[in-house]
VOGU-3710 file (C-alpha; in Angstrom, 3 decimals, decimal comma):
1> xxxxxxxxxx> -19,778/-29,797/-1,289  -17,561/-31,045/1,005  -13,553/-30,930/1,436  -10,786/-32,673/3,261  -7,005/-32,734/3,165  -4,834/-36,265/1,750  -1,143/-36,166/3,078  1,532/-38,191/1,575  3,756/-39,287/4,345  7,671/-40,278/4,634
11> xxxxxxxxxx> 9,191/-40,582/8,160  12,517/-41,858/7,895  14,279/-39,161/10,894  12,901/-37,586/13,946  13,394/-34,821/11,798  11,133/-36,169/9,004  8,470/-37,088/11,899  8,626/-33,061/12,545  7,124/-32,650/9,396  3,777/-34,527/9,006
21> xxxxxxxxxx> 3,170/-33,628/12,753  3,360/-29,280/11,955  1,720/-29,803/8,303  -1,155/-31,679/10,748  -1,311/-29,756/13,785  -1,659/-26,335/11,853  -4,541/-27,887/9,427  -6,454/-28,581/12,512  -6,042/-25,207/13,840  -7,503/-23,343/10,516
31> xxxxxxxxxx> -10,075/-26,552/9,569  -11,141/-28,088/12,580  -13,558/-30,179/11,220  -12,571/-31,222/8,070  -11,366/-34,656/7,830  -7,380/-35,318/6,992  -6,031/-38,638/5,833  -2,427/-39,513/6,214  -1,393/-42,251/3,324  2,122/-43,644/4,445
41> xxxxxxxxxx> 4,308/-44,335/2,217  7,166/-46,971/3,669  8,187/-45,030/6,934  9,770/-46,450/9,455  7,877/-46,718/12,642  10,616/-46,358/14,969  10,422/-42,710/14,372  6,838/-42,060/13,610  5,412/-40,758/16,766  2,195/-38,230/16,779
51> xxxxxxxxxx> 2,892/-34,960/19,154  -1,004/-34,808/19,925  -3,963/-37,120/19,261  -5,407/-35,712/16,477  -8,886/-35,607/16,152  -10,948/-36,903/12,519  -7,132/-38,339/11,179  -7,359/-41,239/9,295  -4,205/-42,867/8,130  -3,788/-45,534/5,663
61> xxxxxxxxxx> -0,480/-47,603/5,226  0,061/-48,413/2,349  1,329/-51,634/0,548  3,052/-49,868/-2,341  6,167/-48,554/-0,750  7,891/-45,783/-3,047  4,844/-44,624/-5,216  4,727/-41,115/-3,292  2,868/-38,629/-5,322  0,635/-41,615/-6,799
71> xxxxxxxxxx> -0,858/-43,258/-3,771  -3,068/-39,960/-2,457  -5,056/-40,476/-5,964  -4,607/-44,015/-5,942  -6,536/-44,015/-2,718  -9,073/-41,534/-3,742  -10,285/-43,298/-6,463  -11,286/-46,657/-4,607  -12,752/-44,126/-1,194  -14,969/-40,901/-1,586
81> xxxxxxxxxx> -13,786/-39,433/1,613  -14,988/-36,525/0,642  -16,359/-34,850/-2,706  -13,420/-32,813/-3,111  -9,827/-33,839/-1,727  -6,608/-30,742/-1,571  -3,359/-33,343/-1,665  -0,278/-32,158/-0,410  3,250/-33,608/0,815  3,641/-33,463/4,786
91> xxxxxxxxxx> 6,269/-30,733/4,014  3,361/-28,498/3,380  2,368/-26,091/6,008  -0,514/-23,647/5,954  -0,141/-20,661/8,165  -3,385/-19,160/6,898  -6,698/-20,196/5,542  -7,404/-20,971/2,084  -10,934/-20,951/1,289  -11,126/-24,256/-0,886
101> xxxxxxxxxx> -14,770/-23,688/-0,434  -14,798/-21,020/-3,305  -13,233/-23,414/-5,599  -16,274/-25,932/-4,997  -16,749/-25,810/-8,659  -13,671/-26,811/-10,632  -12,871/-30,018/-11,502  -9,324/-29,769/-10,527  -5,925/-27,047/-10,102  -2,893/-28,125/-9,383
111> xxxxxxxxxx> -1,652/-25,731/-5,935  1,821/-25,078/-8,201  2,754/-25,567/-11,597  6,207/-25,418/-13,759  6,748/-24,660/-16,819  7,233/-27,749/-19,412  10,403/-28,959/-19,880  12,519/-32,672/-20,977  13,833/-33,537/-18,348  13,916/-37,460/-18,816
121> xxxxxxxxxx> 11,510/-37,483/-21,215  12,197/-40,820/-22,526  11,308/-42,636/-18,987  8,166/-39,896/-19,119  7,338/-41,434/-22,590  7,720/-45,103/-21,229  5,162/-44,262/-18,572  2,807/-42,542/-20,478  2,687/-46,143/-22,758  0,934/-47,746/-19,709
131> xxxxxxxxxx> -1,674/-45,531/-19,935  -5,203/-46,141/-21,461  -5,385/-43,559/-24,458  -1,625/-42,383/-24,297  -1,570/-41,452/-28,226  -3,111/-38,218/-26,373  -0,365/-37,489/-24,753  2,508/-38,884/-26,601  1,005/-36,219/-29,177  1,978/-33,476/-26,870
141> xxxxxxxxxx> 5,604/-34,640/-27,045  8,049/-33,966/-30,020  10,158/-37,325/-30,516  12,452/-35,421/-32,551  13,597/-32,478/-30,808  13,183/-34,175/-27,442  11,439/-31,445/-26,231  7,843/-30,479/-25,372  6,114/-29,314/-28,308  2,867/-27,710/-27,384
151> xxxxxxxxxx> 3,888/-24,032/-26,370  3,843/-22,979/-22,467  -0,120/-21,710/-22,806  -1,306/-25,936/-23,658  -0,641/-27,440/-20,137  2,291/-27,326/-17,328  3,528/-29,697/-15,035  1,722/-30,093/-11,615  4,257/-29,647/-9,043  4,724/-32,580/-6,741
161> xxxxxxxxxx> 1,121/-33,834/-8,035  -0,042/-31,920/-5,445  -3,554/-30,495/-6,115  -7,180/-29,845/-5,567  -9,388/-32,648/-7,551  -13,208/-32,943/-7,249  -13,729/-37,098/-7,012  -16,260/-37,344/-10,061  -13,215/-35,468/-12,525  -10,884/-38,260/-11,067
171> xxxxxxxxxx> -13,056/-40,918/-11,652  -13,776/-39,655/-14,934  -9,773/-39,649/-16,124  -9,041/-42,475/-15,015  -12,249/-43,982/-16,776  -9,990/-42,499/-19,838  -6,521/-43,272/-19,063  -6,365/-46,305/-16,338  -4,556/-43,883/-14,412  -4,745/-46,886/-11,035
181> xxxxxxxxxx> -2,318/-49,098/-13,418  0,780/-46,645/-12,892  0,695/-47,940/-9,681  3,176/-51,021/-11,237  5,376/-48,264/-12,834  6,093/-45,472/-10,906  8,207/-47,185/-8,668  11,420/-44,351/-7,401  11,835/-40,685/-7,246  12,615/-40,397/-10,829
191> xxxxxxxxxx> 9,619/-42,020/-11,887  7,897/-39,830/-9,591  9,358/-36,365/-10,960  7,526/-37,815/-14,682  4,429/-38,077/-12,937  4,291/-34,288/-12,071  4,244/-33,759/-15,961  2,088/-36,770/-16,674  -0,277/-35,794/-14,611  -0,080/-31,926/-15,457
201> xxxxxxxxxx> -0,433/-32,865/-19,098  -3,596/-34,903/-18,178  -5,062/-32,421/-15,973  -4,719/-29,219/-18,407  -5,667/-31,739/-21,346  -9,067/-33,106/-19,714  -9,842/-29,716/-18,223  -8,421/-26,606/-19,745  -10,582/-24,502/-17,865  -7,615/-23,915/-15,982
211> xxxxxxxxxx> -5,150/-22,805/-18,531  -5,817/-19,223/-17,489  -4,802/-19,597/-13,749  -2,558/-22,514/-13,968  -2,427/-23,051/-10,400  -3,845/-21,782/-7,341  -0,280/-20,508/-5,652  1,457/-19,799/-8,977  4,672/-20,914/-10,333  6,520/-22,934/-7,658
221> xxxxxxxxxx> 9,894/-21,307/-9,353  8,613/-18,130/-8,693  6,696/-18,645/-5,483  9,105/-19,485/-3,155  13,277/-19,671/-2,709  14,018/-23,247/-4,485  15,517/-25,753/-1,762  13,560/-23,780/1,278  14,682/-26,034/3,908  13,171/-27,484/7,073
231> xxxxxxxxxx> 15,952/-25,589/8,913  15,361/-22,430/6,880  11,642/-22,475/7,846  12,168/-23,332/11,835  14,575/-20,370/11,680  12,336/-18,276/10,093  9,664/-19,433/12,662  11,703/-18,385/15,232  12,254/-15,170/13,953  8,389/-14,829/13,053
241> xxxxxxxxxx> 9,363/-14,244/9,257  7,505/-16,887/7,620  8,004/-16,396/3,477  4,845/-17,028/2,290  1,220/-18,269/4,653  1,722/-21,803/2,622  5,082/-23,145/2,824  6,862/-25,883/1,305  9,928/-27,384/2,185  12,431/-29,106/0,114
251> xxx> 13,720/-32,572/1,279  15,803/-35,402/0,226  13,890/-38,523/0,974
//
């Protein structure tokens, strides 16, 4: 079964243009000939500029400026570009192979997870009421006590959204839960920071195969220093000390 790569882009700096352009040029070092698509999300084109010409890119601009973490599985659903996609942010960057080809047959794992929490739950809850079959997971959330009130071992947030997702299991859930319509409602970064626990909660709901593993880095809390910048990592480059072989970088965009 085959594999490619789905990068949500945001270029809004010739710093930010730094990022999608590493996060690329190292994925074509360690997968050569798997195909990557770039889905742009509202940059502005007086920075975007590509260091190389990349070879099997495909990018997609999209017409729904501000949906982020949304528009890689937005995208997905309406194009097979390949059976199984691994969606990440452009501030991703793989220093070493991961064999996705050993995880040919799950249906999906998030790369990081966090542990439940409330943080605006009530926006979460407005969300989840656009779904298809949201009783499901309005159940999973305790009105009362504002908090989350299946324990930690039910389901987890998927951190940034960003996962690996065989195309049948998305079709499949959003068969169940409309998932395409949240493209109307997830409209700013708040919005977007529900969708990591929406989407958790229908992942580890629909497929709790992966309740054992969680995720296929770990927790993102305990994975890597919170707030890693883009200046921390091009430091550490320079003094060949990368923290982990996959690195994220936090940015305000």
């Amino acid at each position: 079964m085959s594999f490619g790569f789905i990068i949500t882009r945001h270029v809004n700096s010739s710093k930010t243009n730094m990022y999608w352009n590493q996060c690329v040029t190292l994925l074509r070092r360690l997968y050569p000939r798997n195909k990557i698509i770039i889905i742009d999300d509202n940059s502005n084109y007086d920075f975007v500029k590509a260091n190389f010409n990349y070879q099997n890119v495909q990018i997609i601009q999209s017409e729904f400026h501000g949906r982020g973490e949304l528009l890689p599985y937005y995208y997905y659903l309406n194009n097979k570009f390949f059976d199984n996609a691994v969606i990440i942010h452009d501030s991703v960057f793989f220093h070493k192979r991961v064999n996705f080809e050993l995880l040919q047959n799950l249906k999906v794992l998030p790369l990081w997870y966090f542990n439940p929490d409330k943080e605006n739950i009530n926006n979460t809850k407005n969300i989840i009421s656009k779904l298809n079959n949201s009783g499901i997971l309005h159940s999973k959330i305790d009105v009362e006590q504002n908090i989350i009130q299946l324990p930690h071992d039910k389901w987890y947030g998927c951190f940034g959204c960003q996962s690996y997702i065989n195309h049948d299991f998305l079709i499949k859930i959003n068969q169940k839960y409309n998932i395409v319509n949240l493209i109307e409602h997830i409209t700013n970064r708040p919005d977007r920071c529900c969708l990591e626990r929406i989407m958790g909660c229908i992942f580890f709901t629909e497929y709790n195969k992966i309740l054992e593993k969680k995720s296929l880095f770990g927790d993102i809390m305990k994975y890597q220093t919170y707030g890693f910048s883009f200046d921390n990592y091009v430091s550490n480059l320079r003094e060949k000390k990368i923290p982990k072989y996959v690195v994220k970088v936090w940015t305000g965009r």
